[in-house]
PQR file with spaces between the fields and no chain letter, atoms N, CA, C, O and H, PARSE charges and radii, in Angstrom:
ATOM       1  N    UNK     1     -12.893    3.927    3.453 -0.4000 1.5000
ATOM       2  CA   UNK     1     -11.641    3.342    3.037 -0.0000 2.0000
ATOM       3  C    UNK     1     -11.114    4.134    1.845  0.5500 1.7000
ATOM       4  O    UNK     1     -11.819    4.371    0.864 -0.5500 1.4000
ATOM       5  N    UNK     2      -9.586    4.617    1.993 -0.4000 1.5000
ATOM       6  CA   UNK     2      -9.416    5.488    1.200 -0.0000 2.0000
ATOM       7  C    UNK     2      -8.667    4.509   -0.532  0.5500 1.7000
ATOM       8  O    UNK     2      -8.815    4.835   -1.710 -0.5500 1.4000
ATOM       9  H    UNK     2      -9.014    4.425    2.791  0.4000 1.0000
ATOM      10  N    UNK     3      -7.888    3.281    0.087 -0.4000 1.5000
ATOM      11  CA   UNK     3      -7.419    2.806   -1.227 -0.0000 2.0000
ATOM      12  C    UNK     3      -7.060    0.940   -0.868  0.5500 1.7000
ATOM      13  O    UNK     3      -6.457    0.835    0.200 -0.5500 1.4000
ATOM      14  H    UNK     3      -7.767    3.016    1.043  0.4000 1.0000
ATOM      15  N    UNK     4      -7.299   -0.285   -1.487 -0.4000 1.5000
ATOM      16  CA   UNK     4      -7.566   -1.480   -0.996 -0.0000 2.0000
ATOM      17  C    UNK     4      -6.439   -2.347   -2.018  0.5500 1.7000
ATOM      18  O    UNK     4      -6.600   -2.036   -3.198 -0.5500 1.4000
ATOM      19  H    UNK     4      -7.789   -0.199   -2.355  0.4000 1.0000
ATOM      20  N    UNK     5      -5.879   -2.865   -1.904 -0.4000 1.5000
ATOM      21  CA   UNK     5      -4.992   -3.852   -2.591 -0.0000 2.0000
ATOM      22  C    UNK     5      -4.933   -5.312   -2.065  0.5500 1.7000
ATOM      23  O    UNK     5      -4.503   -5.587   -0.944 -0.5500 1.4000
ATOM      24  H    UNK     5      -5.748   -3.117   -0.945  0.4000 1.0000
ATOM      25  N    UNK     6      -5.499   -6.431   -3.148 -0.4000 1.5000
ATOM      26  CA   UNK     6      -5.078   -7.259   -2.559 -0.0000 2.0000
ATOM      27  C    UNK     6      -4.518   -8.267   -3.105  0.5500 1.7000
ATOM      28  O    UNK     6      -5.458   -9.027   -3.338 -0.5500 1.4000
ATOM      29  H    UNK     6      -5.849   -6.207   -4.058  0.4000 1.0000
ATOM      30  N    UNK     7      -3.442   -8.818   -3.504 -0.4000 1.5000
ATOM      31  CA   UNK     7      -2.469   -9.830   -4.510 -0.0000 2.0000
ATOM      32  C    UNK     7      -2.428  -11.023   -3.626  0.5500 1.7000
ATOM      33  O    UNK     7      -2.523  -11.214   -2.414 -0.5500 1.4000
ATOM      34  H    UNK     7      -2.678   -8.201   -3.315  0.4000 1.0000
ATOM      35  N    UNK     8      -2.223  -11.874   -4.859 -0.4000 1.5000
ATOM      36  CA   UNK     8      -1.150  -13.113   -4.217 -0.0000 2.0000
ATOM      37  C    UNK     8      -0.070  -13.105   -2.843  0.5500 1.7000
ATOM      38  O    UNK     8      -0.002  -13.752   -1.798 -0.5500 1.4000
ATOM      39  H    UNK     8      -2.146  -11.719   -5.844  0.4000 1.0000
ATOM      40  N    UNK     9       0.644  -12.100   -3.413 -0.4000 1.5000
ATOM      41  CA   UNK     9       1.785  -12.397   -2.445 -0.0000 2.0000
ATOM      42  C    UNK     9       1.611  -11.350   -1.019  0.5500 1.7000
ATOM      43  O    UNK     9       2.137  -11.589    0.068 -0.5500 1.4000
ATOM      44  H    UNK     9       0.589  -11.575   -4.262  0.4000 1.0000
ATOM      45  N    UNK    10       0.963  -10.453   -1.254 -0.4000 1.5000
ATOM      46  CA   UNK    10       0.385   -9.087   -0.197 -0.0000 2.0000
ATOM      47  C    UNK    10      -1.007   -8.468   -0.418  0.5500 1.7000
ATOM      48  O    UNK    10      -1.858   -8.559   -1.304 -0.5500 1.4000
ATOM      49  H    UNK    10       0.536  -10.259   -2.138  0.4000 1.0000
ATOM      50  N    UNK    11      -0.888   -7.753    0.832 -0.4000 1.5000
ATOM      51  CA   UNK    11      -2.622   -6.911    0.998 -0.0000 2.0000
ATOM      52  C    UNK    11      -2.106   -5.670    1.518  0.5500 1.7000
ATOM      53  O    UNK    11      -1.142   -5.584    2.279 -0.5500 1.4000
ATOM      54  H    UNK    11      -0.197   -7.679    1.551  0.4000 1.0000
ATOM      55  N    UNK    12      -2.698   -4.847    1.134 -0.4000 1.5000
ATOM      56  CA   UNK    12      -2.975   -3.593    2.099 -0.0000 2.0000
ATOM      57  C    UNK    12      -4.181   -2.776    2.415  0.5500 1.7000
ATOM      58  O    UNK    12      -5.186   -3.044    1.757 -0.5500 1.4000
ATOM      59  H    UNK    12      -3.482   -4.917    0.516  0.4000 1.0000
ATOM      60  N    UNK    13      -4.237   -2.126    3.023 -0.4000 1.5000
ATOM      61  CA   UNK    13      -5.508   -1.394    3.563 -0.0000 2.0000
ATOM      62  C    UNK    13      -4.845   -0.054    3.743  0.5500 1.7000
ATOM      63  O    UNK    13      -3.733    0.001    4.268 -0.5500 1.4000
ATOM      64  H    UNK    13      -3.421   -1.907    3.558  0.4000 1.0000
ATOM      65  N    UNK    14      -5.661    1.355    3.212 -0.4000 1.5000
ATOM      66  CA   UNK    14      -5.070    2.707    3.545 -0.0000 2.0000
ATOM      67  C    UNK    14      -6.417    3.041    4.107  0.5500 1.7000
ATOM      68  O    UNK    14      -7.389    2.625    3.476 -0.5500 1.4000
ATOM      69  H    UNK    14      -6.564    1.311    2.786  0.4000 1.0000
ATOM      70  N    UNK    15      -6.630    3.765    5.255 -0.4000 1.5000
ATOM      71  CA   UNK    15      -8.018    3.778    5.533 -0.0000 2.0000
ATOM      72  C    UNK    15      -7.254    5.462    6.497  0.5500 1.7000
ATOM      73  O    UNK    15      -6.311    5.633    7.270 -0.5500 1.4000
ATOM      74  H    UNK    15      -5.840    4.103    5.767  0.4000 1.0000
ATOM      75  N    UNK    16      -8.611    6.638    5.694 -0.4000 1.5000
ATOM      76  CA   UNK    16      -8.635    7.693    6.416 -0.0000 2.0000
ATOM      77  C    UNK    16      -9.654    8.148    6.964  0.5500 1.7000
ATOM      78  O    UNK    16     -10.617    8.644    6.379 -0.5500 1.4000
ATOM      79  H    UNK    16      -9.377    6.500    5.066  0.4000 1.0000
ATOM      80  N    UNK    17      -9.423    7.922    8.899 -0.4000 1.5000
ATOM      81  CA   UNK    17     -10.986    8.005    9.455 -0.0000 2.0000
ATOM      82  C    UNK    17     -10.451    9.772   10.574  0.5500 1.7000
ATOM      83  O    UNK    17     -10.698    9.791   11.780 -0.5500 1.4000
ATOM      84  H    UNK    17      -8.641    7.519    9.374  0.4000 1.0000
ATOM      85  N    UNK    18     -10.003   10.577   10.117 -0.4000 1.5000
ATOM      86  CA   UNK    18      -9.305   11.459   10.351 -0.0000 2.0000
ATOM      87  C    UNK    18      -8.014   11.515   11.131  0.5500 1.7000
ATOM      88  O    UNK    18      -7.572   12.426   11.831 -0.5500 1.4000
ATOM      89  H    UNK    18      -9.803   10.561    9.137  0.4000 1.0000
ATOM      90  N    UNK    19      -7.415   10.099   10.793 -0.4000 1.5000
ATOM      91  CA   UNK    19      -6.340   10.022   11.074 -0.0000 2.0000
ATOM      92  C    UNK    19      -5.640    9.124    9.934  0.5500 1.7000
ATOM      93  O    UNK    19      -6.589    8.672    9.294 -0.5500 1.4000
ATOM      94  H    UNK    19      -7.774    9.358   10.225  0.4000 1.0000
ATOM      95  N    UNK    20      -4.546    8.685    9.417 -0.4000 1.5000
ATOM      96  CA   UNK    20      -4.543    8.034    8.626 -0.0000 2.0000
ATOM      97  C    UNK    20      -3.927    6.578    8.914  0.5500 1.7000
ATOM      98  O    UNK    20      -2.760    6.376    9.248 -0.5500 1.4000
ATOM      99  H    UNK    20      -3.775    9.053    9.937  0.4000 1.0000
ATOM     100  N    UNK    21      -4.657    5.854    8.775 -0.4000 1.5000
ATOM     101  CA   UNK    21      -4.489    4.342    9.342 -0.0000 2.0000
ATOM     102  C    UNK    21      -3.983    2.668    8.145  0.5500 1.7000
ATOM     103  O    UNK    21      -4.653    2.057    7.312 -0.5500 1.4000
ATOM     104  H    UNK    21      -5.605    6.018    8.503  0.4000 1.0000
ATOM     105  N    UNK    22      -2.899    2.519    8.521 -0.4000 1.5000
ATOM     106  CA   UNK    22      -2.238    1.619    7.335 -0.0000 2.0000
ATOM     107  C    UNK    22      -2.293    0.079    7.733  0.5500 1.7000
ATOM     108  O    UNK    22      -1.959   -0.143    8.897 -0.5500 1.4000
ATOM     109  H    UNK    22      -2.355    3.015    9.198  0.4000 1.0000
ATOM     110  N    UNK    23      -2.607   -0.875    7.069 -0.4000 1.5000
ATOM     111  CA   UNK    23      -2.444   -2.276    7.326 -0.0000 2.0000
ATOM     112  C    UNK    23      -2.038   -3.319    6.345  0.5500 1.7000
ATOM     113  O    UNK    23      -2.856   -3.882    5.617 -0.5500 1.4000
ATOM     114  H    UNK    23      -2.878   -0.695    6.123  0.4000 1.0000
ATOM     115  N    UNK    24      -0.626   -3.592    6.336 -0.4000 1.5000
ATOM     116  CA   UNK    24      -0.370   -4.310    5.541 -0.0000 2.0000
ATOM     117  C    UNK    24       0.398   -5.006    6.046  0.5500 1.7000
ATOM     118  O    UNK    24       0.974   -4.872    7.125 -0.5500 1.4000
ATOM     119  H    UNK    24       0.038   -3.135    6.927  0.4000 1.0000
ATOM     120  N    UNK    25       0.473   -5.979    5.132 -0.4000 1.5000
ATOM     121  CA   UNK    25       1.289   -7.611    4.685 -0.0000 2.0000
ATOM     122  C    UNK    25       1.719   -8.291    3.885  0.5500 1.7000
ATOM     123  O    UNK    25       1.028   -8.326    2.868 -0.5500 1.4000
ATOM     124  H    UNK    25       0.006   -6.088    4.255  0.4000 1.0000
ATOM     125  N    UNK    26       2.825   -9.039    3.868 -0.4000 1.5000
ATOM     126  CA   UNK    26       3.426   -9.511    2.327 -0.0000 2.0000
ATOM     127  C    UNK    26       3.571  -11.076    2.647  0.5500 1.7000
ATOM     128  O    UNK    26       3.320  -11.472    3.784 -0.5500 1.4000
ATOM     129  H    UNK    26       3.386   -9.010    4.694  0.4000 1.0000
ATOM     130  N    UNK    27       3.885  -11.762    1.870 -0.4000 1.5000
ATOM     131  CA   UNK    27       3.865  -13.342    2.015 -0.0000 2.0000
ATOM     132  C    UNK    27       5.381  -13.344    1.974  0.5500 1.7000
ATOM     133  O    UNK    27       5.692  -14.342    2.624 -0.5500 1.4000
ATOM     134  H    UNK    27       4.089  -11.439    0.945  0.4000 1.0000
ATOM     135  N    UNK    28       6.529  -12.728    1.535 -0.4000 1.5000
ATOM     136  CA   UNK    28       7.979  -13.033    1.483 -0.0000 2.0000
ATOM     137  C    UNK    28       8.419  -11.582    1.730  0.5500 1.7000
ATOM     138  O    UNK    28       7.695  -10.634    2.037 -0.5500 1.4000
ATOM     139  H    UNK    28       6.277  -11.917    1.006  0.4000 1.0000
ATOM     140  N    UNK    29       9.663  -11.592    1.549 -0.4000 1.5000
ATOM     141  CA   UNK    29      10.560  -10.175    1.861 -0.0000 2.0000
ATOM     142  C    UNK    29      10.599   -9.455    0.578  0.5500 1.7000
ATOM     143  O    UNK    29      10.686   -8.240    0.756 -0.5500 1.4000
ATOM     144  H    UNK    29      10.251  -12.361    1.300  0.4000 1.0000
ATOM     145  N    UNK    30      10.562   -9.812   -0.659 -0.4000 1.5000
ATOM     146  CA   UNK    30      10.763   -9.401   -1.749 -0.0000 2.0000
ATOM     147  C    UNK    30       9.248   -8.665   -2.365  0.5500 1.7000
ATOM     148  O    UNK    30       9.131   -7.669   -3.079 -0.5500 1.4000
ATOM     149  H    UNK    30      10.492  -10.799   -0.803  0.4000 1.0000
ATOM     150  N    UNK    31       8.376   -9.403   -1.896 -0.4000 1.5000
ATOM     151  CA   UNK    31       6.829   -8.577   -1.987 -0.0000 2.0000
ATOM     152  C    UNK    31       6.692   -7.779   -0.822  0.5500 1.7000
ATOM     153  O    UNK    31       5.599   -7.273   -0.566 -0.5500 1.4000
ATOM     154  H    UNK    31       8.472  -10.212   -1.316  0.4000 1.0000
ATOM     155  N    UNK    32       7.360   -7.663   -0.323 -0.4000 1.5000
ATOM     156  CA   UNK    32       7.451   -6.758    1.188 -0.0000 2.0000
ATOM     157  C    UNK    32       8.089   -5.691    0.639  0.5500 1.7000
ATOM     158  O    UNK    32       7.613   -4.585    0.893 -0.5500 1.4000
ATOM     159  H    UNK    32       8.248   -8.074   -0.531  0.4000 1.0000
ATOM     160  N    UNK    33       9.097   -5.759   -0.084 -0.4000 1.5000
ATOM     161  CA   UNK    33       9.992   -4.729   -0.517 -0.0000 2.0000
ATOM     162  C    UNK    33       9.244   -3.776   -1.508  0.5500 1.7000
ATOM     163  O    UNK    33       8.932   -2.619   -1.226 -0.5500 1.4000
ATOM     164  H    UNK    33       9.483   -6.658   -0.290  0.4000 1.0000
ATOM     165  N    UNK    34       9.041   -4.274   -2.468 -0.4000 1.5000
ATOM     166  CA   UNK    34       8.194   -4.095   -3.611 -0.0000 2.0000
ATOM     167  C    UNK    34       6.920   -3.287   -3.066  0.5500 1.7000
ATOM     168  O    UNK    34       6.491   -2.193   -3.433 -0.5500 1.4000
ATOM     169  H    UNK    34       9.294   -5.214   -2.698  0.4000 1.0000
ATOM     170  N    UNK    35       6.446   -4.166   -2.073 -0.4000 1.5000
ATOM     171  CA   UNK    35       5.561   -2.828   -1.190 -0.0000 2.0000
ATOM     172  C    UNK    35       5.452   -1.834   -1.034  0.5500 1.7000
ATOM     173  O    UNK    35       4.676   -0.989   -1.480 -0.5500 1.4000
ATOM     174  H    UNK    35       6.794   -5.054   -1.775  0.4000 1.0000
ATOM     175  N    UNK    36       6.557   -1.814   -0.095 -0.4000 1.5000
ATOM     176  CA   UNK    36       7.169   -0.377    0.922 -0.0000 2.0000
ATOM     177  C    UNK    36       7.466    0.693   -0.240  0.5500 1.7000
ATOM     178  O    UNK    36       7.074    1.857   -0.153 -0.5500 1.4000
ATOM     179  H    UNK    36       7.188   -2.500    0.267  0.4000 1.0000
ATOM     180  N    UNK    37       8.198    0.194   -1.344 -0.4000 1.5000
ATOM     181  CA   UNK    37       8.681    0.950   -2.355 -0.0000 2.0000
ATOM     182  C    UNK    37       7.322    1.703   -3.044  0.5500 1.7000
ATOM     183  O    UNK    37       7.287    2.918   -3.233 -0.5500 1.4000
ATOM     184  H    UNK    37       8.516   -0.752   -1.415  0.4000 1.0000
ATOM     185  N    UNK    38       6.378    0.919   -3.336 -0.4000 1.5000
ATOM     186  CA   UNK    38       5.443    1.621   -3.689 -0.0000 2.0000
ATOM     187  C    UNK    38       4.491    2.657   -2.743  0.5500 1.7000
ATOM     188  O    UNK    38       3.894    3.655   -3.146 -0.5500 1.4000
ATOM     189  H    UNK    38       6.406   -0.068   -3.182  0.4000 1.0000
ATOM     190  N    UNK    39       4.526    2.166   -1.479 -0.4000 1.5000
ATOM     191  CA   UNK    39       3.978    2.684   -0.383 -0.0000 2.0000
ATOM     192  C    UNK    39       4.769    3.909   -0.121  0.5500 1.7000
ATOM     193  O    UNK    39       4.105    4.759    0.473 -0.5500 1.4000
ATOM     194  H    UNK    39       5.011    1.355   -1.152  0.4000 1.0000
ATOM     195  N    UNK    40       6.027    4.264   -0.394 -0.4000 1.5000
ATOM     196  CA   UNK    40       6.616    5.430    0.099 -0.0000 2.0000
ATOM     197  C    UNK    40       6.048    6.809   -0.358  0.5500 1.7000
ATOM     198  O    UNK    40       5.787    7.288   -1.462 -0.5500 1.4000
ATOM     199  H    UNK    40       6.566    3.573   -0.877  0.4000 1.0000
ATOM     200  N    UNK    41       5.961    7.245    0.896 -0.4000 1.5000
ATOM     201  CA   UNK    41       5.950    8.749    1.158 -0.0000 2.0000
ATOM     202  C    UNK    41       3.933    8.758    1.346  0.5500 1.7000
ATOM     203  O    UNK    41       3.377    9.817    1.638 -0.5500 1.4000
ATOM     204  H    UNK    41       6.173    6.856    1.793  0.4000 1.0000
ATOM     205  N    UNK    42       3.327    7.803    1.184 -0.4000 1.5000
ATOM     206  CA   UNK    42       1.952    7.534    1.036 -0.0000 2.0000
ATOM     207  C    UNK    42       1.611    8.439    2.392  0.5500 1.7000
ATOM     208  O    UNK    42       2.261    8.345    3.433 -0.5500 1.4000
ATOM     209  H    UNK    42       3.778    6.943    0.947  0.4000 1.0000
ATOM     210  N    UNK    43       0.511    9.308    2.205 -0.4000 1.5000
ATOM     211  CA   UNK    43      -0.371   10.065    3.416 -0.0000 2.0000
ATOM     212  C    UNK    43       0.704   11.606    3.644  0.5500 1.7000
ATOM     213  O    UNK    43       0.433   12.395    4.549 -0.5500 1.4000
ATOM     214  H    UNK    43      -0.018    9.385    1.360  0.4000 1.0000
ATOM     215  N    UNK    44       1.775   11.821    2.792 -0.4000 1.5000
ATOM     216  CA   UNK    44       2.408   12.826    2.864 -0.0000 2.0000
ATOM     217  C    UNK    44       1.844   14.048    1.666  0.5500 1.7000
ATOM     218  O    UNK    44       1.826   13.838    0.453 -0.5500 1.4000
ATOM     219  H    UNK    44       1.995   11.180    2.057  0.4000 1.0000
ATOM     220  N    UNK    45       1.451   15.209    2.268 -0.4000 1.5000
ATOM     221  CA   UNK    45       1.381   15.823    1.098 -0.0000 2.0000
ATOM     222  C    UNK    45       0.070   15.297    0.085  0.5500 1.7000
ATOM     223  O    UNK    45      -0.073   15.673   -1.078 -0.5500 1.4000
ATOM     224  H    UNK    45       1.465   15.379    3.253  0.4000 1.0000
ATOM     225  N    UNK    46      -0.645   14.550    0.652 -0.4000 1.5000
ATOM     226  CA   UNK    46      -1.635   14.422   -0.217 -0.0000 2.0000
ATOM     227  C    UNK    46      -1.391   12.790   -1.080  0.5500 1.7000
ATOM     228  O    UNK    46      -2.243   11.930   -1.303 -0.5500 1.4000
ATOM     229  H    UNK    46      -0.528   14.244    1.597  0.4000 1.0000
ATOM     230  N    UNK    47      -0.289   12.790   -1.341 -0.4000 1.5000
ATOM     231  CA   UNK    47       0.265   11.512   -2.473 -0.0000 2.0000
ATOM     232  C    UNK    47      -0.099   10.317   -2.254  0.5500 1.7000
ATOM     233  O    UNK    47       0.019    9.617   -1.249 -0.5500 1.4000
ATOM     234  H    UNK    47       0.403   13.488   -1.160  0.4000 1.0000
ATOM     235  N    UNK    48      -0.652   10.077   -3.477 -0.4000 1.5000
ATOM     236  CA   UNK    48      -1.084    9.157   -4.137 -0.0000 2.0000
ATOM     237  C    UNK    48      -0.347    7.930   -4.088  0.5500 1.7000
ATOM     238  O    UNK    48       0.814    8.189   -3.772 -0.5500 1.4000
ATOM     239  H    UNK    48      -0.748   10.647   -4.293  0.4000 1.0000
ATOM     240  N    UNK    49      -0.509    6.824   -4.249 -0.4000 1.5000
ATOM     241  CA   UNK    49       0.277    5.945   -4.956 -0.0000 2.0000
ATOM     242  C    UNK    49       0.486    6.070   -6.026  0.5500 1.7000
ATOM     243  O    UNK    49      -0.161    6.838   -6.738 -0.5500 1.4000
ATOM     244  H    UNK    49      -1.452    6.613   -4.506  0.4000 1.0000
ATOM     245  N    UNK    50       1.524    5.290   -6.465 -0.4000 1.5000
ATOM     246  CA   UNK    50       2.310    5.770   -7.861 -0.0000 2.0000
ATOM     247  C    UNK    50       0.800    4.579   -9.000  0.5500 1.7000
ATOM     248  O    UNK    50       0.337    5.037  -10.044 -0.5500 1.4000
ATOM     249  H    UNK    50       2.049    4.666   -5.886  0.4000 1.0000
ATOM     250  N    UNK    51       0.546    3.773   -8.682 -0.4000 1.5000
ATOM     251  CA   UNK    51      -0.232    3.354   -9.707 -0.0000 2.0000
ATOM     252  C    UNK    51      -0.669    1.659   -9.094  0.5500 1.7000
ATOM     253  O    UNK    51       0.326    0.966   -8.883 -0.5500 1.4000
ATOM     254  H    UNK    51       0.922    3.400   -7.834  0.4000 1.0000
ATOM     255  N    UNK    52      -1.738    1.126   -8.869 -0.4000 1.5000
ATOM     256  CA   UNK    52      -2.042    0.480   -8.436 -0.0000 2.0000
ATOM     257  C    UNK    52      -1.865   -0.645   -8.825  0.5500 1.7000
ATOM     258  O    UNK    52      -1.846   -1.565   -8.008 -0.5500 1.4000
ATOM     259  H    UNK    52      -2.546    1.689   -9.041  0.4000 1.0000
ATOM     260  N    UNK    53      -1.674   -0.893  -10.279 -0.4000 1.5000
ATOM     261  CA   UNK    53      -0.923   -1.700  -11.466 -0.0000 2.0000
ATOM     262  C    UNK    53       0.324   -2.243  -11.162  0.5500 1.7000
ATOM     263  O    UNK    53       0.701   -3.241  -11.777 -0.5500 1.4000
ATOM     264  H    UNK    53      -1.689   -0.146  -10.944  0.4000 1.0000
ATOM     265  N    UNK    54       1.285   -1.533   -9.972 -0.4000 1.5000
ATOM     266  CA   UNK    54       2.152   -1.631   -9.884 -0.0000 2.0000
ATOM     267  C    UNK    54       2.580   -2.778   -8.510  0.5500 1.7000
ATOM     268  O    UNK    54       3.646   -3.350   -8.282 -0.5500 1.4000
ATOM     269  H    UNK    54       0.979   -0.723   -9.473  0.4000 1.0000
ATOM     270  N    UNK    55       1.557   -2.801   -7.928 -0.4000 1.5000
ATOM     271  CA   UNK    55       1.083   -3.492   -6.802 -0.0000 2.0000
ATOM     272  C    UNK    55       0.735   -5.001   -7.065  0.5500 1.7000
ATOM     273  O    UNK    55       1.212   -6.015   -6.556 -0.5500 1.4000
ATOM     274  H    UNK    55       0.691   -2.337   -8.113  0.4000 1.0000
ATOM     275  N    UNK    56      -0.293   -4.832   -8.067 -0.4000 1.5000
ATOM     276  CA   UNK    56      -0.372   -6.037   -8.179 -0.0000 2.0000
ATOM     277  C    UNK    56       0.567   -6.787   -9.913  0.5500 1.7000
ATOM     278  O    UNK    56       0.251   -7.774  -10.576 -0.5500 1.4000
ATOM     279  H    UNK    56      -0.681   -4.009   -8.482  0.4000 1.0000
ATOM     280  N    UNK    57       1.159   -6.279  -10.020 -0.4000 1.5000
ATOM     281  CA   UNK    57       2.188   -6.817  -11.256 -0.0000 2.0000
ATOM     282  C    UNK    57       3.167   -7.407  -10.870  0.5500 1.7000
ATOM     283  O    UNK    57       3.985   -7.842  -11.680 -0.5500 1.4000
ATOM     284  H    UNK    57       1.416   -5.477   -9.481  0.4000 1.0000
């Protein structure tokens, strides 16, 4: 498992088993958003998430 989040309002799973495999969920649209936003561009180029702090704040 490459990176694990799990909050109140969402979860995710980034898992690289030589392919790269994503699983997530949010409890409303607004932690959904907040998600995606942090999730962007994730498995491109190597990149990171911007900060994991940010996920669950």
């Amino acid at each position: 498992m490459s990176f694990y989040s799990n909050a109140y309002d969402h979860m995710v799973v980034v898992m690289d088993c030589g392919d790269l495999e994503v699983i997530y969920g949010a409890a409303s649209e607004k932690a959904y958003e907040k998600l995606m936003k942090i999730m962007e561009g994730l498995g491109e180029s190597g990149k990171e998430p911007e900060s994991v702090d940010k996920l669950t704040g």
